[in-house]
C-alpha positions in Angstrom: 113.2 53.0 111.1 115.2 55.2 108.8 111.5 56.5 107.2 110.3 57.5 110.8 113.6 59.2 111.4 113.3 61.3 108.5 110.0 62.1 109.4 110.8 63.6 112.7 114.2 65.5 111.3 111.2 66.7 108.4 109.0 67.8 111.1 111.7 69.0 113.9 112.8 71.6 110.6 109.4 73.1 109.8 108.7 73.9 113.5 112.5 75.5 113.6 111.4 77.2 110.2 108.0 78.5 112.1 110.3 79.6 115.1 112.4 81.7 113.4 109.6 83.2 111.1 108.3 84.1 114.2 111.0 85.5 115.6 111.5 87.6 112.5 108.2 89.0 112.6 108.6 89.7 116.3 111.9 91.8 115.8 110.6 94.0 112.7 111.6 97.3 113.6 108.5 99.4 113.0 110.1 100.8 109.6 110.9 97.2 108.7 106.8 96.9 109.7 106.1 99.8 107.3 108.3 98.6 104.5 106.9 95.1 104.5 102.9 96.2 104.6 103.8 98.7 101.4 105.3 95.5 99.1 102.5 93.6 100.4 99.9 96.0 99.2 102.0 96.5 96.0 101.3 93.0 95.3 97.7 92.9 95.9 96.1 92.8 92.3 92.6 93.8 94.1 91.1 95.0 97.0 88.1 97.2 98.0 88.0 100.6 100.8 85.2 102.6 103.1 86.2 105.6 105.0 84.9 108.6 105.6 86.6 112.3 106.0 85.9 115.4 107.7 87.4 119.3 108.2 87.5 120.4 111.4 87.9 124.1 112.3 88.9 126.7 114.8 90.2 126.6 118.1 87.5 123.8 119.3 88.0 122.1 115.9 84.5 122.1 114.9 84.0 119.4 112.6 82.3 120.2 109.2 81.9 118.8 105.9 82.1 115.9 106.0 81.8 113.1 103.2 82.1 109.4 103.1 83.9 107.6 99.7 84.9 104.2 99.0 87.0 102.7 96.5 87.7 99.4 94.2 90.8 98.4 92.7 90.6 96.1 89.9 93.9 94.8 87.7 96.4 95.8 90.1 96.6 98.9 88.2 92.4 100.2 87.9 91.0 102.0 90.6 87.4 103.3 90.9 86.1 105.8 93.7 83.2 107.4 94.8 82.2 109.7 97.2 78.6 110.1 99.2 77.5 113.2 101.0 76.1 112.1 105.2 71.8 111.8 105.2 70.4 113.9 107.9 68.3 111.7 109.5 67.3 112.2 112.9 69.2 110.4 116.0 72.4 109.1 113.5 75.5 109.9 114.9 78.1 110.7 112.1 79.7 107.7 111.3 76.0 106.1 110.6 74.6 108.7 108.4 77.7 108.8 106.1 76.9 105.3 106.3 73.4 105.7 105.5 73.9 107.9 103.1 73.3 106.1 99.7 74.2 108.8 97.3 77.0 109.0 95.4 78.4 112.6 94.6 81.3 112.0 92.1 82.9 108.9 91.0 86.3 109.1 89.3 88.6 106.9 87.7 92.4 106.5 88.7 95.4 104.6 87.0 98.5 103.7 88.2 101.0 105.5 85.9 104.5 103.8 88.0 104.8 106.9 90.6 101.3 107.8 91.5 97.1 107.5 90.7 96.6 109.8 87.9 92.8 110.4 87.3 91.6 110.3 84.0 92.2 113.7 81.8 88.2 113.8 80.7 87.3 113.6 84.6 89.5 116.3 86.0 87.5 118.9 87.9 87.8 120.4 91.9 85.5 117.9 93.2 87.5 114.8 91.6 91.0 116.2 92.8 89.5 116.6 95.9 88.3 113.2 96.2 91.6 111.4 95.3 92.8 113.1 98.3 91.2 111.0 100.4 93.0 107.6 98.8 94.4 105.6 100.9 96.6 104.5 98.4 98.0 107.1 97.2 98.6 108.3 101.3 100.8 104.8 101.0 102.5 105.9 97.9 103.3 109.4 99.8 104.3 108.1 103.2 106.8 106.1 101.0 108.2 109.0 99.6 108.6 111.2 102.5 110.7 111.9 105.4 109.3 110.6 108.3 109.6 109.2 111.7 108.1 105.8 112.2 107.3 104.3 115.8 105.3 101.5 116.8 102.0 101.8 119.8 101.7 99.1 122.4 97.7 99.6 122.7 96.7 97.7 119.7 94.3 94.8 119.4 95.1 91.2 119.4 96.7 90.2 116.2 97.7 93.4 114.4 100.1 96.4 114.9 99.7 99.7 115.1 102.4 102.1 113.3 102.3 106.2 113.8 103.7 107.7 111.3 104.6 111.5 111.6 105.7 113.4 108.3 108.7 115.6 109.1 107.2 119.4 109.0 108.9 120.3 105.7 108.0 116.9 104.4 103.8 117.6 105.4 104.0 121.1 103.8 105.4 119.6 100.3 102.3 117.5 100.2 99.6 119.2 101.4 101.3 122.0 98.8 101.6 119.7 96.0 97.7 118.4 96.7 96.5 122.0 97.0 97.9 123.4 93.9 96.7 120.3 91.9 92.7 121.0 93.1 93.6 124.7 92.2 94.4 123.8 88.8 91.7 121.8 88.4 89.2 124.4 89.1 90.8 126.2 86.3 90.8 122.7 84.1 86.8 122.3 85.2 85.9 125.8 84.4 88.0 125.7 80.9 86.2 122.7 80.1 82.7 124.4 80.8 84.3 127.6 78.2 83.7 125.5 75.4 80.0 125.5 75.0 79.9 129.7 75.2 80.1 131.8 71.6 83.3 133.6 71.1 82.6 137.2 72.4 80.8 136.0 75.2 83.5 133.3 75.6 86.4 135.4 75.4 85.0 137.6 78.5 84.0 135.3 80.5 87.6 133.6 80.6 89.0 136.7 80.8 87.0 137.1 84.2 87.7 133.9 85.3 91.2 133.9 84.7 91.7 136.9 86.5 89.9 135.8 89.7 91.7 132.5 89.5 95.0 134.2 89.3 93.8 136.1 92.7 92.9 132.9 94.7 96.2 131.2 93.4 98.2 134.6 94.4 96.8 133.9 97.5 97.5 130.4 97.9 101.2 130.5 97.2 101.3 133.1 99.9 99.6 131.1 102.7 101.3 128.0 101.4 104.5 130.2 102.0 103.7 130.8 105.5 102.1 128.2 107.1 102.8 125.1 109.2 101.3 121.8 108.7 101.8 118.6 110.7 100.5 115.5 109.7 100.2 111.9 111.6 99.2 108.6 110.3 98.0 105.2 111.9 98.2 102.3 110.2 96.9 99.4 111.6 98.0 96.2 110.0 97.1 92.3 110.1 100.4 90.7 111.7 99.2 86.9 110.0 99.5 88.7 106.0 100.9 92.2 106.7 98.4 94.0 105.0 96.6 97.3 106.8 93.3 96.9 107.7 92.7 100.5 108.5 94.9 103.7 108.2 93.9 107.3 109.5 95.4 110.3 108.7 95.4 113.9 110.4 96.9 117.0 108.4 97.1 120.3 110.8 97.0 123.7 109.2 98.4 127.0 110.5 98.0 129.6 108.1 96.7 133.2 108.4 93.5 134.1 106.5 93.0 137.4 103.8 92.0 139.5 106.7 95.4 138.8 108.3 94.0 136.9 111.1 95.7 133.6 111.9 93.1 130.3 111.3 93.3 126.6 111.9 92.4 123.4 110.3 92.4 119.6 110.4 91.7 117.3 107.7 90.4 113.9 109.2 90.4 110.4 107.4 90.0 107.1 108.4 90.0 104.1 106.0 89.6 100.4 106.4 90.5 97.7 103.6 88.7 94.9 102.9 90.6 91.5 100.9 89.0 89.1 99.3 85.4 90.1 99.7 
């Protein structure tokens, strides 16, 4: 009698347990939502990503080069990515020839240094800082650091929740700054690199050259950098049974006004989806 007793008080405390877990989950704010998929995804020693990216342009945002790129993480700490350029094949929409597309166009090598994913010295060039761009960890990382404003949708699929996440203004323009100034300086890292191999007269002018139109395009920069707007917006889609995303997307708007003094737009598109376990 006292064993079955027992029993039931065992069993009547895990479904209480299970009730209020529930409950928990149910009243997450969606910051609280945010918080809790970041440490879960701060604990995960390995997982694997597909996405693909696009820049769209002009006032009916004309989408253009586009590139797909996937990634590994290994260790907690090793990450590997790779980026392939869409086939052309006849009657494939876009998703399916980035997709098809079995290419790959750069592969890089990232470590986590405690703050962010450095890649490795010997591989810094334009087209490597510009792939780490599209990380989805590193957005993680940055969304984390940045002043934001978090709310949750009410259209998403059974099972998950759906978080936009909308970088204060100021906030956007410090990272898309920060991103653009480290692909600048790797052009200048790449073509420093490439220096080497030239005989020293023939050396010397060339970097001369180079340095000089470099210091042009990053005059330039800081002054569009100065005077643009950006807005960027996030979805993140996670699991509500382990609290890990299964997809995030990201849009970055642009405002800036080109060398000709005429005002331009621009969107930077990603979408990624995780995989666990696989």
């Amino acid at each position: 009698m006292r064993k079955s007793t027992i029993s039931r008080v065992a069993c009547l405390y895990m479904v209480m347990l299970l009730l209020v877990s529930c409950g928990w989950q149910e009243s997450k704010t969606a910051e609280e939502w945010f918080d809790f998929t970041w440490s879960g995804l701060a604990g995960i020693d390995s997982l694997k990503f597909k996405g693909q990216a696009a820049v769209a342009r002009g006032e009916r945002w004309n989408l253009d080069e586009q590139v797909g790129y996937s990634g590994e993480l290994k260790d907690h700490q090793k990450l590997s990515m790779q980026s392939t350029l869409p086939s052309t094949e006849a009657g494939q929409d876009k998703e399916q020839q980035i997709e098809a597309a079995g290419t790959s166009q750069a592969r890089i090598q990232l470590a986590w240094n405690g703050e962010t994913w450095k890649v490795a010295d010997s591989q810094v060039s334009a087209l490597t800082a510009g792939l780490s761009r599209f990380n989805p960890l590193e957005q993680m990382e940055s969304i984390r650091r940045s002043a934001k404003t978090i709310t949750e949708e009410h259209a998403a699929a059974r099972g998950t929740r759906v978080l936009r996440i909308q970088l204060d203004p100021e906030a956007a323009k410090k990272a898309l700054n920060k991103q653009l100034v480290k692909e600048m300086e790797a052009v200048r890292t790449g073509w420093q690199r490439r220096l080497e191999t030239l005989s020293g007269i023939q050396r010397k002018e060339t970097e001369s050259e180079l340095e000089r139109e470099w210091s042009k395009g990053r005059k330039h920069l800081d002054n569009m950098l100065a005077a643009c707007q950006a807005e960027t917006v996030y979805y993140l889609t996670i699991n509500r049974n382990t609290g890990l995303p299964e997809r995030m997307t990201s849009e970055t708007r642009l405002l800036y006004t080109n060398t000709r003094g005429i005002q331009e737009q621009e969107a930077l598109l990603t979408d990624s989806k995780f995989e666990y376990g696989k």
